[in-house]
ROVODREN-733240 format. One record per residue (C-alpha): z, x, y; residue number from 1; residue in three letters. Coordinates in steps of 0.5 Angstrom, whole numbers, plus 500, padded with zeros to 3 digits. Each point is the difference from the previous one (the first is absolute). Example, Ala and Ser with C-alpha at 12.3 -4.5 7.8 and 13.67 -1.06 7.14 Angstrom:
2
SITE    up   east   north   seq   type
SITE   516    525     491     1    Ala
SITE   498    502     507     2    Ser
//
This chain:
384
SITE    up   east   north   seq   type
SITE   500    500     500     1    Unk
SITE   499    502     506     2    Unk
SITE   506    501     505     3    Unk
SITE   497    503     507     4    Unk
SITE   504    506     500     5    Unk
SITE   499    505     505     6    Unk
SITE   496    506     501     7    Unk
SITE   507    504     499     8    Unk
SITE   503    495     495     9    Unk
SITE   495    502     495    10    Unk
SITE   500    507     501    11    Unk
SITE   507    499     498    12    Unk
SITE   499    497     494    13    Unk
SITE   495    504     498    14    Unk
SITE   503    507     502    15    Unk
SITE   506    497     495    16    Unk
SITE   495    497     495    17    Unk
SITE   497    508     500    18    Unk
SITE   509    502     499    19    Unk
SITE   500    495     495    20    Unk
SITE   494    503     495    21    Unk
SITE   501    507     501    22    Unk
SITE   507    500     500    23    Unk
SITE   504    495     498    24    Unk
SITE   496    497     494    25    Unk
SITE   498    507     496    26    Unk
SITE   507    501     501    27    Unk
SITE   504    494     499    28    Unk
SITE   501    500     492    29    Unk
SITE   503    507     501    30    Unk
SITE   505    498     506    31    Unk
SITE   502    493     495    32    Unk
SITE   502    504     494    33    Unk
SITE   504    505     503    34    Unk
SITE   503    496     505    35    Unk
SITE   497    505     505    36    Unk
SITE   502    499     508    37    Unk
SITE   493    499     503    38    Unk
SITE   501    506     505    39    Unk
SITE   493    502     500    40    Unk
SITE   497    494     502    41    Unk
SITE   505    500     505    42    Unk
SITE   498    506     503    43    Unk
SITE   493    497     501    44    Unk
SITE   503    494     503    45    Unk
SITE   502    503     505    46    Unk
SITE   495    505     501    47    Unk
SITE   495    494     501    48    Unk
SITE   505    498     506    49    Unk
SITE   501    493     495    50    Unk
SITE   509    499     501    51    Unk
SITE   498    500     507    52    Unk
SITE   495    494     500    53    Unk
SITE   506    495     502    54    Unk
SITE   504    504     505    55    Unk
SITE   499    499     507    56    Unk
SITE   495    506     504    57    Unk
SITE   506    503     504    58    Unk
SITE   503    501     494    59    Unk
SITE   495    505     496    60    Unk
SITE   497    494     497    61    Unk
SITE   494    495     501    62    Unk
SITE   502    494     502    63    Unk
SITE   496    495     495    64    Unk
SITE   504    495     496    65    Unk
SITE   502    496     494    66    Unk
SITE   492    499     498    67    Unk
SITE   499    507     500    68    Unk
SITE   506    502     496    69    Unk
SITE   498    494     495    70    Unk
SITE   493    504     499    71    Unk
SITE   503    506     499    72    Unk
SITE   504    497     494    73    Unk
SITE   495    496     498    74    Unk
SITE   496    506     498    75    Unk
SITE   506    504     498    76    Unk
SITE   502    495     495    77    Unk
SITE   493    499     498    78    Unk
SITE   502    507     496    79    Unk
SITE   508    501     499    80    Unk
SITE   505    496     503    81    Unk
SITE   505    505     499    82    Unk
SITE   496    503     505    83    Unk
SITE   499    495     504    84    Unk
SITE   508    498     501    85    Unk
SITE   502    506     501    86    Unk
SITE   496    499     507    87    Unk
SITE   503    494     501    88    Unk
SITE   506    501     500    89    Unk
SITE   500    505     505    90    Unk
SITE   497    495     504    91    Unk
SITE   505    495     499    92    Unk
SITE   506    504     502    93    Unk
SITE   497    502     506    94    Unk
SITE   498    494     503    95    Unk
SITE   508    498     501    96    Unk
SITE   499    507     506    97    Unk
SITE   494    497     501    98    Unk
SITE   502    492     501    99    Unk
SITE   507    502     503   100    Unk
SITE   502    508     501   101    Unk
SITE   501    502     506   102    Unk
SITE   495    505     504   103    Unk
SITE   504    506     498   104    Unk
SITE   500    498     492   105    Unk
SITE   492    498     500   106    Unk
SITE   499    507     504   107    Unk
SITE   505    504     495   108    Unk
SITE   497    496     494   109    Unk
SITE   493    498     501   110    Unk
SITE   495    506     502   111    Unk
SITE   502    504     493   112    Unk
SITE   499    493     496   113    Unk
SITE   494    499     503   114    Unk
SITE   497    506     497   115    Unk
SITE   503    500     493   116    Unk
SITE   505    507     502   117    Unk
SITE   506    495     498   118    Unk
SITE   500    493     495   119    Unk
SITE   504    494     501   120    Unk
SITE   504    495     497   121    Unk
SITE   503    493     501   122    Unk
SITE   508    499     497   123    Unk
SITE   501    493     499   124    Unk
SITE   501    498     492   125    Unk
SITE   507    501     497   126    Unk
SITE   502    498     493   127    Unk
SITE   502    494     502   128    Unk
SITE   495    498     506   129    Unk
SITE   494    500     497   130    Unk
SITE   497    492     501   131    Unk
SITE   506    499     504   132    Unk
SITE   499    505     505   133    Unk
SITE   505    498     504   134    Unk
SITE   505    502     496   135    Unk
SITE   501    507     501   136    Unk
SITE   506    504     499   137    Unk
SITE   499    507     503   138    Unk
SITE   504    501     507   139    Unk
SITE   499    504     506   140    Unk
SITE   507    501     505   141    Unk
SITE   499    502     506   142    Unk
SITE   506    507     501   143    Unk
SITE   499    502     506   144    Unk
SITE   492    503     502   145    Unk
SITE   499    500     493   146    Unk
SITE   499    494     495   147    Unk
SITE   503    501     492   148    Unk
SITE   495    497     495   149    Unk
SITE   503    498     492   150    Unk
SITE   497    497     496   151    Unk
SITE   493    500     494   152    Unk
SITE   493    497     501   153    Unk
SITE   495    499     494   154    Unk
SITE   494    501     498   155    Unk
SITE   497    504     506   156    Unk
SITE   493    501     501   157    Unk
SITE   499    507     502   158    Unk
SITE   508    501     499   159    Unk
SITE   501    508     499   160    Unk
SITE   493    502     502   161    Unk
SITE   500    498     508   162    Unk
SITE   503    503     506   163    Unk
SITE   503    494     504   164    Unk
SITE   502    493     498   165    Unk
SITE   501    493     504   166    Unk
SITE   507    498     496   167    Unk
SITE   503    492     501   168    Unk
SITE   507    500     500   169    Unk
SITE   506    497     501   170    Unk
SITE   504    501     507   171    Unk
SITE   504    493     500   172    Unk
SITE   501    497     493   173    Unk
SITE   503    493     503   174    Unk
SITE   493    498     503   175    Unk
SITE   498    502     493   176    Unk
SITE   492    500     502   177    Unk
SITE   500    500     507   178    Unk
SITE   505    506     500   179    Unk
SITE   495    504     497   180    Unk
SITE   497    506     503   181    Unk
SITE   494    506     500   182    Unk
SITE   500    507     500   183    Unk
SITE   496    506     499   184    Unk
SITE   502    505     496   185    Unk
SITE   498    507     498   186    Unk
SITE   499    503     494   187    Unk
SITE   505    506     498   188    Unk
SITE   505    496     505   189    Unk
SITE   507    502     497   190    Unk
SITE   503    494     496   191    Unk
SITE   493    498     498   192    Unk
SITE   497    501     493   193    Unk
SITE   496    497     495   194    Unk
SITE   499    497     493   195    Unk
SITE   496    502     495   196    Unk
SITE   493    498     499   197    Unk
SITE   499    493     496   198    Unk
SITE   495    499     496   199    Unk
SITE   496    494     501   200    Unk
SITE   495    496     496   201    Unk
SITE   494    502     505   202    Unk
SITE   500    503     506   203    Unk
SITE   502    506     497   204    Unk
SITE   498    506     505   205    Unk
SITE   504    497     505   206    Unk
SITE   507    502     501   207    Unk
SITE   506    494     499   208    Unk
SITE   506    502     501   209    Unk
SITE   508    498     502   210    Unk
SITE   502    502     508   211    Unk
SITE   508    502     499   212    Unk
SITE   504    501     507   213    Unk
SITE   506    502     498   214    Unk
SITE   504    501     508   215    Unk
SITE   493    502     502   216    Unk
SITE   501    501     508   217    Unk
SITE   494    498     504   218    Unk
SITE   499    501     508   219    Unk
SITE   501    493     504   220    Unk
SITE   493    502     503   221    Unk
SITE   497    498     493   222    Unk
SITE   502    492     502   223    Unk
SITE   493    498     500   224    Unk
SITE   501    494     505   225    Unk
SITE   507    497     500   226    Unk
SITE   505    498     495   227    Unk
SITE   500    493     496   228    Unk
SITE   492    500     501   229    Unk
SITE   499    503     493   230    Unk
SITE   498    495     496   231    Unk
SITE   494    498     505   232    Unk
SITE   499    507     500   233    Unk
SITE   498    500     493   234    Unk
SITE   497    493     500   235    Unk
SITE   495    501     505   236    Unk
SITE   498    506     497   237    Unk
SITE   499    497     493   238    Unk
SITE   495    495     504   239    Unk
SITE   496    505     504   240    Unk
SITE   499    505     492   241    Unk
SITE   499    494     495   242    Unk
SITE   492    499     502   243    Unk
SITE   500    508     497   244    Unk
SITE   504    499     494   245    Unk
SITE   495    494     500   246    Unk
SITE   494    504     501   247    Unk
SITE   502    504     494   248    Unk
SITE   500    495     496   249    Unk
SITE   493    499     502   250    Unk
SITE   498    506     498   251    Unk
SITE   503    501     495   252    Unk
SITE   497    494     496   253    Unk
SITE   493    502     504   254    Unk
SITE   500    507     495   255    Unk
SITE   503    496     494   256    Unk
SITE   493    496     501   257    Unk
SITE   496    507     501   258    Unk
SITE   502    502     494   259    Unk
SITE   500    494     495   260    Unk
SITE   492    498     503   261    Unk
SITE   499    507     499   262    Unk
SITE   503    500     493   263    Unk
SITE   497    493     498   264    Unk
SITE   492    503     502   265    Unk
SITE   502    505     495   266    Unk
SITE   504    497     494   267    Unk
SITE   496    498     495   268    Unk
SITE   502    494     495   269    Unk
SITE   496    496     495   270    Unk
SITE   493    504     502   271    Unk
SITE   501    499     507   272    Unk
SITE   504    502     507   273    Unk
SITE   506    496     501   274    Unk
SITE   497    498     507   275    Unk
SITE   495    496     496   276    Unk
SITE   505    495     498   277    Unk
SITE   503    494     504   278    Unk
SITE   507    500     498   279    Unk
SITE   500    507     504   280    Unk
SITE   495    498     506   281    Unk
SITE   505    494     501   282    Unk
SITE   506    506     500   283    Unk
SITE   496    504     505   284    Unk
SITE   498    494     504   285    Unk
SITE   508    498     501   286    Unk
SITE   502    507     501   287    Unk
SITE   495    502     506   288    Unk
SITE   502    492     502   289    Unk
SITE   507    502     502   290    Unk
SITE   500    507     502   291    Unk
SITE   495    497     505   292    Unk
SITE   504    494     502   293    Unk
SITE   506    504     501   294    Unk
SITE   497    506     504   295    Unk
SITE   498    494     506   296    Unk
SITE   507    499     500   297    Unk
SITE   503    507     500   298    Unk
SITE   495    502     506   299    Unk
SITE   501    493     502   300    Unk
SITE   508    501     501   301    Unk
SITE   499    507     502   302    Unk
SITE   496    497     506   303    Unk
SITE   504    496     502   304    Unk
SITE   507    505     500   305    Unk
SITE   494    504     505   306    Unk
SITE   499    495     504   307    Unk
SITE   508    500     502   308    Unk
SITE   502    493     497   309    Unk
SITE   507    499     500   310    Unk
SITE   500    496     494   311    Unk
SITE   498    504     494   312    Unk
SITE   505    499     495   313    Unk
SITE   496    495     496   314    Unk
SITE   493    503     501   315    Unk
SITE   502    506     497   316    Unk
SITE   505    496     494   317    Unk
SITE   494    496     499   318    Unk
SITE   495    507     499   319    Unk
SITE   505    504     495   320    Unk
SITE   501    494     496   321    Unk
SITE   493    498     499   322    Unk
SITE   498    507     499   323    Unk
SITE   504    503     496   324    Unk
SITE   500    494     495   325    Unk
SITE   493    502     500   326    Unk
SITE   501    507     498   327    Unk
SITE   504    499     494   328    Unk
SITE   495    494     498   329    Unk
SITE   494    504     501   330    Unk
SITE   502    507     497   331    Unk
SITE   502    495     494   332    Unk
SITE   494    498     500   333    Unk
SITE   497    507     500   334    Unk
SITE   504    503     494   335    Unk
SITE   499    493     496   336    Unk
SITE   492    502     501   337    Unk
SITE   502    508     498   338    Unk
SITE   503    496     494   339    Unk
SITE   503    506     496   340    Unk
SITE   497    505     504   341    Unk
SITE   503    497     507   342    Unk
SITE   507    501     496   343    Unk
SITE   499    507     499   344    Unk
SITE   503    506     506   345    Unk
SITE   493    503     499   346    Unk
SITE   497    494     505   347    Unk
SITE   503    498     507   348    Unk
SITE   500    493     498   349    Unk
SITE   507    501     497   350    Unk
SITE   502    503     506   351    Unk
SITE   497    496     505   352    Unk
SITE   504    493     495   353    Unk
SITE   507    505     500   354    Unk
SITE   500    501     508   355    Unk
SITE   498    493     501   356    Unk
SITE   507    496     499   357    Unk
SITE   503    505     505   358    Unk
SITE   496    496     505   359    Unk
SITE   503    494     499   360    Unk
SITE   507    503     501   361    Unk
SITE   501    503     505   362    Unk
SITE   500    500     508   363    Unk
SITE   503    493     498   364    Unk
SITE   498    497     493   365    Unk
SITE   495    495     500   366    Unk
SITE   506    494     499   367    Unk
SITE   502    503     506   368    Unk
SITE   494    499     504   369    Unk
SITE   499    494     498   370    Unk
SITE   507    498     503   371    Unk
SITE   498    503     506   372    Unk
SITE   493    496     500   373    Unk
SITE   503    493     499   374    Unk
SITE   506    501     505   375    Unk
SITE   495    502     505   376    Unk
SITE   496    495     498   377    Unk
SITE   505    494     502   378    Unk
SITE   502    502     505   379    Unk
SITE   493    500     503   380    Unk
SITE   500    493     499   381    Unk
SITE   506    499     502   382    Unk
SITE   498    503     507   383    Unk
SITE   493    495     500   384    Unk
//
């Protein structure tokens, strides 16, 4: 389908489609296999100027915005998502300094994000707040010019290999969320340590770990915005990155079907190719189908965060749950069609079906979306 990119928006995608052939896509058995913190194509990343895209001008960036990043993490996920995540999640725990960070933070933090020198990282999941968002346990108390952060986050993107991380944390426990709070912390800050690497189903290269603050003292400087704004910190956050978690969705069911199309023209069964027969013409047909339909409502969710409105939560919902269950049907669908083969590590469908449920988990599962959806939805109608 036609989608009138720009001159710009399609030397985007072209340059990452170029990434993702010669370096992501030859390399991504071996990253997955041996659980391998995708470092080098971090390096080309940044070499090709791409964690800048979404940072302001004055800040060593581009200035380009949802969309753009969308692109970038359609292609990348067109190769590996282990890949592609450890890219977003930079850009998810920069944009609370972007959203709300002072002017000295974003002049600190954002020139060496934007090119690639230091990844980042957003601290919000505990054992016992993942759906419940709100339930965290990790405080920050104020002590003089110093706040002293304690507690544990969970399954953290980029845990242990970034430089700088946004975390939410408690600054007064009787308001419960609204008490919350958010920080910036650096690595090799003192009192602040990490878990061991978890091993996941998919998305293997990436790097899962725990945040421990064990009396981990933090300058007051590293408030980003004031106290008792946290949790809209995180929320606005979550509503502006969830298109990109979406586009990978998209690009991740777009390489599952390059693959099995190809796969299909080349398989023979009962003296002919597999391709020739309805059962599986259908099976395609469904799978481009859907990618498509999900694709409009990315970059349509994407444009609409662009143009600055103030109500995205429910587009953006809409955009992770449509494509993400798309995802894991159509790479479903891809191993089905691969039969005993696609169940075989030797083939990347397997792969493709194992990082797919991921998607439908976190930024928010894809229950939550709908909760998210429905609510706003109501309230929408209640307001006519």
């Amino acid at each position: 389908m036609e989608y009138f990119l720009t001159d710009e928006q399609k030397m985007i995608k072209d340059l990452v489609g170029k990434i993702t052939e010669e370096k992501i896509i030859p390399t991504r058995a071996e990253l997955d296999e041996e659980e391998k913190f995708p470092w080098e194509i971090m390096k080309v990343l940044a070499d090709s100027d791409l964690f800048g895209l979404y940072i302001p001008e004055e800040y060593g960036g581009f200035g380009m915005g949802c969309l753009e990043n969308c692109l970038v993490m359609e292609e990348l996920s067109r190769g590996c998502c282990g890949v592609s995540v450890t890219f977003a999640a930079t850009a998810l725990g920069t944009y609370p300094i972007l959203l709300h960070g002072t002017e000295e933070q974003k002049k600190k933090y954002l020139p060496d994000i934007a090119r690639g020198k230091r990844l980042a990282a957003f601290g919000l999941t505990e054992a016992n707040a993942g759906s419940d968002a709100a339930g965290i346990q990790t405080t920050a108390v104020k002590d003089g010019d110093h706040y002293v952060l304690n507690g544990t986050k969970q399954w953290i993107t980029n845990g242990g290999e970034a430089e700088v991380y946004t975390i939410i944390a408690l600054t007064d426990k009787s308001k419960g969320s609204r008490g919350a709070s958010a920080f910036i912390v650096e690595k090799d800050t003192p009192g602040f340590s990490f878990g061991k690497k978890e091993k996941k189903m998919g998305i293997r290269c990436s790097a899962t770990r725990e945040l421990v603050f064990e009396d981990c003292r933090i300058p007051k400087e590293n408030l980003i915005g004031k106290e008792g704004i946290g949790f809209i910190v995180a929320m606005r956050t979550l509503d502006i990155t969830r298109p990109g978690i979406s586009a990978q969705a998209v690009g991740l069911a777009q390489g599952a079907l390059e693959a099995t199309l190809e796969y299909s023209r080349q398989r023979k069964q009962f003296g002919q190719t597999i391709s020739s027969f309805q059962a599986i013409q259908h099976m395609l047909a469904d799978m481009v189908t859907q990618i498509e339909a999900a694709r409009a409502l990315v970059y349509a969710a994407a444009k609409t965060i662009d143009s600055g409105a103030k109500n995205i939560s429910k587009v953006s919902a809409m955009s992770k749950l449509f494509a993400s269950d798309m995802a894991m049907k159509v790479t479903t669908d891809a191993v089905q069609i691969f039969g005993g083969y696609g169940y075989m590590r030797e083939y990347p469908v397997e792969k493709m079906m194992r990082d797919a449920k991921i998607i439908q988990i976190y930024e928010g599962t894809n229950q939550i979306q709908r909760n998210v959806i429905a609510l706003q939805l109501i309230k929408e109608s209640m307001a006519r």
